[in-house]
Each structure stands twice: as C-alpha cells, then as structure tokens.
N, C-alpha and C positions, 0 to 999 in steps of 0.2 A: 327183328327187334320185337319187344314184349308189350306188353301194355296190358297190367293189370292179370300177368297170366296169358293173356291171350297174344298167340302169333300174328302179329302183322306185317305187310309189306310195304315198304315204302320204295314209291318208283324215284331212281335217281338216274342223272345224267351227268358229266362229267367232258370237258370238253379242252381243249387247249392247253399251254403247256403256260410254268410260271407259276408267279406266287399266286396263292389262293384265294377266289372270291368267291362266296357262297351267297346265294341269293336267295331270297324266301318270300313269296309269295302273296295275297291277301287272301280275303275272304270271297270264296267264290270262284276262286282263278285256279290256275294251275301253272306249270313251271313254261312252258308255251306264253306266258306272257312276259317272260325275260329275251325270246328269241332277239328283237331287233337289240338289246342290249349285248346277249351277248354276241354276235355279229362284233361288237367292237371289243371288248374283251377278251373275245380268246385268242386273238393276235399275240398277245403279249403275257396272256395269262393262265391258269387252271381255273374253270367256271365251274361251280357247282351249284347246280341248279335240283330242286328238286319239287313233288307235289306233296303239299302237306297231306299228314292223315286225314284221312276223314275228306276227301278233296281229289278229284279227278280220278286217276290211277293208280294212288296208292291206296293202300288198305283200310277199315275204318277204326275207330275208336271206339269203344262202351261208354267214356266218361270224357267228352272234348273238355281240354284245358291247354292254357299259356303253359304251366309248368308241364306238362306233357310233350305237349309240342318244340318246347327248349330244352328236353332231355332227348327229342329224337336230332336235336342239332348237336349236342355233345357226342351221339353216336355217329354221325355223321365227318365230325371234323375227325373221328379214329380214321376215315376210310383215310385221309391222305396225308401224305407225309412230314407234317407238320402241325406242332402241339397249336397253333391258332390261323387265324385268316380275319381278311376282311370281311365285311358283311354289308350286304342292301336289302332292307325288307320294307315291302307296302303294304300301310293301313295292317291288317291282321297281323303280317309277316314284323312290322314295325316294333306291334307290343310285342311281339314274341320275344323281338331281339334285348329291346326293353329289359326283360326277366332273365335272357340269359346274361346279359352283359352286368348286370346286379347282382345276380348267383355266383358267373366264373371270368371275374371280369379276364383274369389270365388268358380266356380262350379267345379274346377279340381286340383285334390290332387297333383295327378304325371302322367305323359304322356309318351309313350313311341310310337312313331313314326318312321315308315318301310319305306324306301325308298319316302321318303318324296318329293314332290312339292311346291319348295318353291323361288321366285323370280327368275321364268321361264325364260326365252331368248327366242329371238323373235322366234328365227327357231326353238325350243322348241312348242311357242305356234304355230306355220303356222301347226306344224306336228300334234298338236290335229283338230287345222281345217280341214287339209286333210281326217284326220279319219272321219269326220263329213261327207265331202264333199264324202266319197267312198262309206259310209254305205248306203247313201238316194239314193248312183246312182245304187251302185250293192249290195244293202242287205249287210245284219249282217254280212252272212254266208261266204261274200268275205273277212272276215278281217282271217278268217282260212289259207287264202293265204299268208299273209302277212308275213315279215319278220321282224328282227331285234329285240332289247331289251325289246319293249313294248310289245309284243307279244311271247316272248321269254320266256322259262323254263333253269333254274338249268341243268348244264350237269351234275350231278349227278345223275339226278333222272330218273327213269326208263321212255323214251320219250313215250311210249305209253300209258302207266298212263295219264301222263301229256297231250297228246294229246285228251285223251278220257275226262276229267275233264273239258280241256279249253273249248273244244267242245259243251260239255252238258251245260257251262256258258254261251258261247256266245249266243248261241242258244236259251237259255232262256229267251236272254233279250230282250224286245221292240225296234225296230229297231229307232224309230224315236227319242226316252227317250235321247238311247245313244248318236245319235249323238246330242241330245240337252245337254248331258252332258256332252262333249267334247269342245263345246261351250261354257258352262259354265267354263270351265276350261281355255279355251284359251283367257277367259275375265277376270279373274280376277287377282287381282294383291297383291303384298306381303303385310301379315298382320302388324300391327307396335305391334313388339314383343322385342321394346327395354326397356319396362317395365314389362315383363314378369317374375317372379322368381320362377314361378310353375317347381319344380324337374324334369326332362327331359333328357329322353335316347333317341338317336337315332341311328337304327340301318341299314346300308345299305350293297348292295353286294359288294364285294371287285372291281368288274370292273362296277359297276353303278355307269357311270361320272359325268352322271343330277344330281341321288340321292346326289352322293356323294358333287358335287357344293351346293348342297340347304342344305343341312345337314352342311356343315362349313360354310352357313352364318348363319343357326339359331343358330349355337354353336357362332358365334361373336355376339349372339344379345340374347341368353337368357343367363344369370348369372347362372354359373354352370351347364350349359347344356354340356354332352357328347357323342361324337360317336364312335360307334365300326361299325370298316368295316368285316362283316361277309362269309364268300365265300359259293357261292352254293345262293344264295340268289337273283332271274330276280324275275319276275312276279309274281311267288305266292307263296310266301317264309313262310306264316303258312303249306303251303302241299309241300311245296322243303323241307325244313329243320326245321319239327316241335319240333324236340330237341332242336335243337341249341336255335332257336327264345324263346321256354319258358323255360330254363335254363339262356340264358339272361334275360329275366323279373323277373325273381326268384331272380337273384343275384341284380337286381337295387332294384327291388320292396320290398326284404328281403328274406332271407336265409330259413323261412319256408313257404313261398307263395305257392310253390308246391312241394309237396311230391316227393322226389329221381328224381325232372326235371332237379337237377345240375350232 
C-alpha cells in the first residue's frame, strides 16, 4: 500500500472461516488487543484483524490521518471476498470507522463502536496535543506515568495484568508515529453521519463521560443507532471485559454469531 508515494506495510492477520468482521484498533494498541475477541469469532466467522499505520508492526506514515487510515480499510476489505463486512473499532479505531462509513457507506454492513471519538471539545483535543507535546520531550515510556481515563484500566481487572500489557503496547510503539497520531486526532473534526443508516451499536464504560458525550451525538445523527453503557469498560475493554463486549456483539450482530459468547 502507498501513502503519499511512499511504500508501506501494513501487518494483517486474518483467521477463521464466515462472514467477515474486520476489527480496528485504537490509539496506542495493536491488533494483539482483539485476541480474547477473536477467540470467539473465529468460530463462526473470517476475523480480520490488523495494526494500524503508524502502530506496532505495521509501517509508518509521513502525514497520520483518519482519511488515511480509512483508505488503508478500503484496501483491506479488497483482500477478501466480499465487496463489505462488519466492523468493531475502539476509541481511534472508532473515528476511523466513523469517516469510512460517511465516505463508502456501501462498504459496511453493521458497525459496532467502543468508546468512541466523536465531535471532540476543545480541551478534549489540547489534552491529545499534550500527549504529543510529552512523548517527543520525555519518550513513550513517560506516558506509563501518567494518570487518568485515557491511560486508565477496568477496576475489575487484575492491575498488574493490566499493567504488564499496557506496558508491552506502549513500549512497542514508535515514539514519534504516536505522537503524530495524537495529532492527527486533535485535527480532525466530526464526520457528517446525518446520512448514515448502516446498523450501529455503541458500546461505552458506564463512567466514560467523553465516550459517553460522543456516543449520544452519534445515536442523534445515525437512524437507529444504540448504546449500551457497559461497566468495567476504560482503556482496553476487549482485554477488561472480553465477555461482556463479545456477548454484546452476539446479541446486535445475531444470536448465533458466537458460540455460548451470550
């Protein structure tokens, strides 16, 4: 794939047999945080998992963007055999889907979006710029410091788990990518999803204010769009509450989507 001239790769995986669910990632993560999901989807289905640019294993970008990142999903739904799929994206992965589903609505059946990013507030976006402005002065490895929701795990879940996972993500990622990716986020601005009528679940944590703010404007702007506030659900809510999240997809997406996930 291109970008802007230049060669990139993007690492993809691809697992199970059935109709297609493509999954995408957030900020910071990589396709490694779908695993306990897709454990229950590829039973029954094709998973296509992958790592965005600019993010783990795949190649980087000169100029991070939503519209970027939603044209290397249009190259990706060529890889299989069929002109659209389902989709699940969190937080970054979320808007992405956002802009693709505005551009080609034709390429997406039904969407189910995690704590979603979606017509930001200012101090919203100043706080991804900060993230920018910390990584380039003191490394990746200072955002481990860091406090609050965007950084924050499930009090349910065992914190050293959780400690040991974030750890190995952040660590992984390109320092510069990120904060080119947080910039890309504090740029961009809400999609026009008031034509939208692609099937749409949204799922967010009971005390995620942002998620929760952006998830009831997309439910006033997509036609039969729903959300469920889920508890136990910060930062990395396929490895906080891998039950919960694919027994909801089970019940939007249909009742035999995954094997005993209800």
């Amino acid at each position: 794939m291109s970008d802007r001239g230049e060669k990139t790769q993007l690492w993809v995986d691809i697992d199970g047999e059935g109709p297609p669910i493509v999954l995408v990632h957030g900020l910071g993560g990589t396709s490694s945080v779908f695993e306990p999901l897709t454990e229950y989807l590829r039973t029954t289905n094709t998973v296509l998992r992958f790592d965005l640019r600019g993010h783990g294993r795949s190649g980087r970008m000169s100029e991070p963007s939503v519209a970027a990142w939603a044209d290397d999903l249009d190259a990706l739904l060529d890889m299989l055999p069929t002109a659209s799929a389902d989709f699940v994206g969190i937080g970054l992965g979320a808007l992405i889907l956002e802009h693709f589903v505005a551009t080609r609505p034709n390429r997406v059946r039904r969407m189910v979006l995690i704590n979603p990013l979606h017509g930001l507030a200012e101090q919203h976006r100043a706080r991804y710029r900060r993230l920018a402005a910390i990584v380039r002065s003191d490394g990746i490895e200072s955002l481990l410091r860091e406090t609050g929701q965007e950084f924050g795990t499930a009090p349910e879940t065992p914190p050293s788990i959780l400690r040991a996972f974030r750890r190995e993500l952040l660590l992984a990622q390109d320092p510069e990518s990120y904060a080119a990716a947080c910039e890309a986020i504090a740029g961009t601005y809400t999609s026009d999803l008031a034509f939208t009528t692609v099937p749409t679940l949204i799922l967010v944590g009971v005390e995620a204010t942002e998620s929760i703010a952006s998830a009831q404007t997309i439910v006033e702007r997509i036609d039969g769009a729903t959300m469920a506030k889920v508890r136990g659900l910060a930062s990395w809510p396929t490895i906080e509450q891998p039950d919960q999240v694919a027994a909801r997809i089970a019940a939007f997406l249909g009742p035999d989507l995954i094997d005993g996930a209800a």
